[in-house]
N, C-alpha and C positions, 0 to 999 in steps of 0.2 A: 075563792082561794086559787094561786094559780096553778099549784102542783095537787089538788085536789083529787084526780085519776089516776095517780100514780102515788098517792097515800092510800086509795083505795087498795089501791092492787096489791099493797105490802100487806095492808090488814086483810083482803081475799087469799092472797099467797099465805099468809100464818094459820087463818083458819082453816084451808084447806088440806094444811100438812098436818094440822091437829085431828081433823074430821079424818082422813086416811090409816092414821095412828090409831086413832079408837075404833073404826071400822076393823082395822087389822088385829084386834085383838090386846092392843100394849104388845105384841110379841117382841123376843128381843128382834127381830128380822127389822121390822116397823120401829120398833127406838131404835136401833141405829140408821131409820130410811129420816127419820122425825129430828134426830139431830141434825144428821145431812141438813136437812133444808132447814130447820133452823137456824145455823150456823152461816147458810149461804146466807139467807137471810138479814140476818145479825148484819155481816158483813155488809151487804150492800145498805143498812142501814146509817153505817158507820159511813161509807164514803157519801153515804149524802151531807151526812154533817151536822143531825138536829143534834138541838142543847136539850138532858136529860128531859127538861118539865114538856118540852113540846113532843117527843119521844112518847112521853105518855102519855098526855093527853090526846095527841094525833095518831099512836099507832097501838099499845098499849093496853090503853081501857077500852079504844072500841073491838080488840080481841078479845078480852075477858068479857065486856061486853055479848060479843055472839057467843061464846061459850055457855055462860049461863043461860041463856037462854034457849040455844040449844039442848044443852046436856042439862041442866036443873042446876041447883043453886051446889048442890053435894060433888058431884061429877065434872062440872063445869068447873069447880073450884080446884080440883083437881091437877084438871088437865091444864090448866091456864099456871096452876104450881109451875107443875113441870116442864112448861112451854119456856114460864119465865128462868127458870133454875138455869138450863139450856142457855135463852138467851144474852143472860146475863155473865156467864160463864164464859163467851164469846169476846165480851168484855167490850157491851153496847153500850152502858152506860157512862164510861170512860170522862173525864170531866177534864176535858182540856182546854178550855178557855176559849176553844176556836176552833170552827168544823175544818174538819181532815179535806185534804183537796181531792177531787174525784179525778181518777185514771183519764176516764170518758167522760165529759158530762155532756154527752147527747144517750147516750144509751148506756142502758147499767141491766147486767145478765147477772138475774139469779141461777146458777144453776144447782142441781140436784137429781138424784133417782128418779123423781117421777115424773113424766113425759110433761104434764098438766102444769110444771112451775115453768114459767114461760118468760121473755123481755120484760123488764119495766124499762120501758123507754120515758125520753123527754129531758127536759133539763133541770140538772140539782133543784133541789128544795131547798133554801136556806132563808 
C-alpha cells in the first residue's frame, strides 16, 4: 500500500497519546493533553480524505486493536471508548461524498502538547 508509513504513524501517534493519558493517571491535566492530540489528530485525518469504512479499517481497529492488547480486554475497551467519543466529536466521520482537499499535500503537522507527536509527511492517502 502506498501510504502505508504514514497510516502507521496515525495509528502510532493515537496510541501513543492514549498510552501518555493512562500513564498520566486519566488526570484532568492528561484529558485535556489527550484531546489535544486527538483532535489534532482527527483533523489531520480529515484532510487526508479517507471514506468512513477505510477510516476504520485502516486507522481505527488497528487502535483498538493495540489497546486491547495492551491494557486487556476491560481497560483497553475503555480507553479506545474514550479515544473514539473524542474523535468522533471532532467530526471524523463526516460523510461527504468526497475527501476534503489537503492545505499541503506533501507534509501534514499534527501538532499537540507533547514534544513526541511529530510530522506525518508524504503525500495524501486517498
Amino acid at each position: 500500500m502506498n501510504g502505508e508509513p504514514q497510516i502507521q504513524r496515525i495509528v502510532d501517534l493515537c496510541v501513543d497519546v492514549l498510552v501518555r493519558y493512562h500513564d498520566g493517571h486519566r488526570a484532568s491535566q492528561t484529558r485535556a493533553a489527550m484531546v489535544s492530540g486527538v483532535q489534532a489528530i482527527a483533523e489531520a485525518v480529515l484532510e487526508i480524505g479517507f471514506e468512513p469504512d477505510r477510516l476504520d479499517r485502516l486507522v481505527l481497529r488497528p487502535v483498538e486493536a493495540v489497546l486491547h492488547n495492551r491494557y486487556g480486554h476491560e481497560l483497553g475497551f475503555r480507553l479506545n471508548d474514550e479515544f473514539l467519543k473524542v474523535f468522533e466529536s471532532f467530526g471524523a466521520f463526516k460523510k461527504t461524498g468526497k475527501p476534503r482537499e489537503m492545505r499541503d499535500p506533501v507534509a501534514l503537522t499534527v501538532h499537540c502538547d507533547w514534544p513526541s507527536l511529530v510530522q506525518l509527511e508524504g503525500p495524501p492517502i486517498l
